[in-house]
N, C-alpha and C positions, 0 to 999 in steps of 0.2 A: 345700682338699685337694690332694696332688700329682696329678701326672698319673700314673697307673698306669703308664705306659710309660717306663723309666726312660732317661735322656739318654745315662749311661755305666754298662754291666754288666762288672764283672769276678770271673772268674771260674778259682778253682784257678790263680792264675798263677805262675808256675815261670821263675825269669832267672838263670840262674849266670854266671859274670865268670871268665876267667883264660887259662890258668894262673895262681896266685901268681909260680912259678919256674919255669926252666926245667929245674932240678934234679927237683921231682919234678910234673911236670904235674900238678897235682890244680885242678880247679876250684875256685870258691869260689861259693856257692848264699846269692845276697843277695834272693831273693823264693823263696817255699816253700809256695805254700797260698794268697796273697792272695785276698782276695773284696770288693767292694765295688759299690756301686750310689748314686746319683745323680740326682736330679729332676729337671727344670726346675720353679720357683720356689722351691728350695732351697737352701739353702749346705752342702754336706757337706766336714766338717773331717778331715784325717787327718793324727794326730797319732801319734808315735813320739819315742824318742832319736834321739841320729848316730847313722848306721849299720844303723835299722830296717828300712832300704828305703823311706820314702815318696818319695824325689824318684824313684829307678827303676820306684816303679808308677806313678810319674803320665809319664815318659817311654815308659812300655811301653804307657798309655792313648791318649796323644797320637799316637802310631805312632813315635815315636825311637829305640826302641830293639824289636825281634823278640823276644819271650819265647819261652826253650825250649818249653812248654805250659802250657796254660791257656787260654781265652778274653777278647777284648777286645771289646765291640760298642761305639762311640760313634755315638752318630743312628744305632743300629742295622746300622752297618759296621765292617769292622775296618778302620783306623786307620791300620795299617802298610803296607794294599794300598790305601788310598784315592787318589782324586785330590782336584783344585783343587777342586772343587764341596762336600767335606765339609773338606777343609778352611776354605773361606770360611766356614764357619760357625761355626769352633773359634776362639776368643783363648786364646793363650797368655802368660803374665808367668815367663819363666824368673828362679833365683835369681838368677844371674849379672849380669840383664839384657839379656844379648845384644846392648848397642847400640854401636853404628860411634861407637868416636871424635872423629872426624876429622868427624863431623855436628854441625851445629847442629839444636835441640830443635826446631823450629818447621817447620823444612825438613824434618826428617826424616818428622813426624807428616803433611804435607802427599805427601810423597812416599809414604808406607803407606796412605796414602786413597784413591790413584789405583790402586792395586792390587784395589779392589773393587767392584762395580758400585752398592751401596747403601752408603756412609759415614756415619759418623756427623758430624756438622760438626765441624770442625778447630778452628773458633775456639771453641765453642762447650767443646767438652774442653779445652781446653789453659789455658780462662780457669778453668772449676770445675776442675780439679787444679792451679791456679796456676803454670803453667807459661809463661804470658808475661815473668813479671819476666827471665825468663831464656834469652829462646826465640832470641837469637842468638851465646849465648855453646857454644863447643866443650862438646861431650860429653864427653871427658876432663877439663876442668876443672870439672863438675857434682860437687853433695857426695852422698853415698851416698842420702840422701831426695830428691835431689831426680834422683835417676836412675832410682830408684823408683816416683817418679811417673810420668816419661816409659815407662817399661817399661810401664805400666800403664795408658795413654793408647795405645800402640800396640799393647798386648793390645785392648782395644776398638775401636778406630778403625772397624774391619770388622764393625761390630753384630751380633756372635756370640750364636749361641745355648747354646752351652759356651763356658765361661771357668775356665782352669786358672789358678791363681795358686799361686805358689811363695814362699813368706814375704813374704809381699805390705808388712808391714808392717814387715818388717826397716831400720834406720838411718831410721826415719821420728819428726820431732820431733811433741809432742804434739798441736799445730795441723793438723799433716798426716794423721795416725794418725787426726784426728775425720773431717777431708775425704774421703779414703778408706775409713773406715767406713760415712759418709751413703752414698758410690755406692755400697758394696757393697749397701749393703739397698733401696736403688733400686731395681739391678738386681734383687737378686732378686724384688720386688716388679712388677718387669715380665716376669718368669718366666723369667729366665736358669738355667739349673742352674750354679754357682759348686762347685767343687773347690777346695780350698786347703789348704796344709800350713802352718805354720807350729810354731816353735816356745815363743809366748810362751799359756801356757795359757790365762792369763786373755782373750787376744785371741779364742780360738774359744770359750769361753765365753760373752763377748759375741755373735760373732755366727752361731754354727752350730746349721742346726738336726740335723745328725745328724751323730754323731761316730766314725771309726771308729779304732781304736788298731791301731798294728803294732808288736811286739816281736819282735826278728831274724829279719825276713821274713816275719813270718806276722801274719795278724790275729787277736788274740787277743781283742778283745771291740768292740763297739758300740752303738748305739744314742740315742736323744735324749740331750742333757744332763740332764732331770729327770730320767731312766731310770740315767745309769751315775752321777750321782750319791748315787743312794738305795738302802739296803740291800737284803737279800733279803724283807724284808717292807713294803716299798714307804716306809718311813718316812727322810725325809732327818736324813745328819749331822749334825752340827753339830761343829765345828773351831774351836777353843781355841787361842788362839797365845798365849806372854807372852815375856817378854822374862827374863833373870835371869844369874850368872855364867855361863861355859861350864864343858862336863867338869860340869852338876850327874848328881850319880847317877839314873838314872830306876826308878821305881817298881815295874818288871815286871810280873808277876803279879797285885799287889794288887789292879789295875781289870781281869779279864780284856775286857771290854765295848770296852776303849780302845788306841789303837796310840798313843805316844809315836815322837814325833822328835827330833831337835837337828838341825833344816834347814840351820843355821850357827850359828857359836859364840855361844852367849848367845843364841840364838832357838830356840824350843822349841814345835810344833804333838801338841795332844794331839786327836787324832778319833777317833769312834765318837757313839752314839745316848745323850747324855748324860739323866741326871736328877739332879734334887736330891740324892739322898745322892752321885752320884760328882763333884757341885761341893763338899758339904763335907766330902767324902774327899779333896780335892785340898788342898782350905785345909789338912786336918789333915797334910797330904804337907809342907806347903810350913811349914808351921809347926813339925814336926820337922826338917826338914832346913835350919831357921834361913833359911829363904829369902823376903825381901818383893821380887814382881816389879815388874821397872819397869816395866811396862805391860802389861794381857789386854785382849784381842779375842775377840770369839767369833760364830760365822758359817757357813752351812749347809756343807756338804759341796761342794768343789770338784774341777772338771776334776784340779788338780794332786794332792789325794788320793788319787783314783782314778790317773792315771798314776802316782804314786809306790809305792801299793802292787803294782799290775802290776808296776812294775819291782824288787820286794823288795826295797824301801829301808825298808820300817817295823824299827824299832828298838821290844821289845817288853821 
């Protein structure tokens, strides 16, 4: 069970950005309402498009950025007025990276350890994220995973009890994307609270246990993965994908129970709470419209359902 005291509370948060121009000063309002909260021993995911606002509320959580109004508590302080002491407790992994060029990986991770009074060992990180093979070669000549990892080595270094991660698994090949999964459930298993945004769904799928969604500034829904993937009557989707020419006409109306897509040309997801007669209403779909698929899949109700209908992408 978590701990009833949550790690990071956010609350009504309000960030506007600008002028656009100098022409007509008008702000522009990229967080409007944000709410979210955070455990230790859980991974809470917050997912959105570009431009939802999740990187500005996790810089407005970590204190980078002063929000117009709203509340921030991390470890119960705000963030933006804190000192050294809460911060040594927070890891951060910006998208970016934020790391110095002109360093080599080994040095550098050696040199962020001395910064804290409790470290985590240096050799001991740097050999589980694999980061030896390469730990004297320049930081500008590192490949996008593997700068990734080092971000993510020096987000921990300082054995935090909040860890923000920023598309933590961005330009990471498959081998790396496992390694970095093991620590993440680690950690949360040693009762870190874990924040992370990303945008590949199926990755917070994998590892989050609470999810929250922002569409243009605002949080528009949350809760577990079993929770926002299942209808209003507690029973999960089930998601139909085949494959067939593109531009096929879709069915509209005839299944109201189902949302039809064309995700990409010649891919085609039909979702909703299927039964037997709306599987051989589809054959009888597909057999008027002279259509044999090259390939069906079928498979419960996912993270990407749900954000695609949030974002009114279903095609009906």
């Amino acid at each position: 069970m978590p701990n009833p005291s949550p790690a990071l509370e956010v609350e009504a948060l309000v960030k506007d950005f600008g002028p656009v121009s100098a022409l007509d000063g008008k702000m522009v309002r990229v967080l409007d309402g944000v709410h979210l909260r955070a455990y230790p021993g859980q991974v809470t995911a917050l997912l959105g498009a570009n431009g939802a606002g999740k990187t500005t509320t996790l810089e407005c959580a970590q204190g980078l950025q002063r929000p117009n109004s709203g509340t921030v508590r991390l470890l119960g302080e705000n963030p933006f007025n804190a000192g050294a002491a809460l911060r040594s407790r927070v890891g951060v992994m910006l998208q970016e990276g934020g790391l110095p060029p002109s360093a080599r990986p080994l040095a550098l991770l050696n040199h962020v350890a001395a910064m804290y009074g409790a470290p985590r060992p240096v050799a001991e990180l740097a050999d589980r994220l694999g980061i030896n093979s390469y730990a004297t070669t320049g930081i500008r000549r590192l490949s996008g995973g593997q700068k990734q990892r080092l971000a993510l080595a020096c987000a921990l270094i300082g054995n935090p009890e909040v860890l923000f991660l920023d598309e933590p698994s961005a330009g990471l090949d498959p081998q790396s994307r496992t390694i970095v999964f093991e620590l993440i459930r680690e950690l949360r298993a040693e009762g870190l609270a874990i924040i992370l945004t990303t945008h590949l769904l199926d990755d917070a799928q994998k590892l989050a246990d609470y999810v929250y969604i922002l569409d243009t500034g605002r949080t528009v829904t949350h809760g577990t993965v079993a929770y926002l993937t299942a209808d209003d009557a507690g029973d999960t989707y089930r998601d139909l994908r085949f494959q067939a020419a593109p531009g096929l006409g879709l069915p509209g109306d005839t299944f109201p129970a189902l949302t039809f897509r064309e995700t990409d040309p010649g891919r085609y997801s039909v979702a909703g709470c299927f039964t037997p007669a709306d599987l051989a209403g589809l054959a009888r779909w597909w057999e008027d419209a002279g259509v044999l698929p090259l390939s069906i899949t079928m498979q419960p109700r996912s993270l990407e359902d749900v954000f695609l209908d949030i974002s009114g992408r279903e095609i009906r």
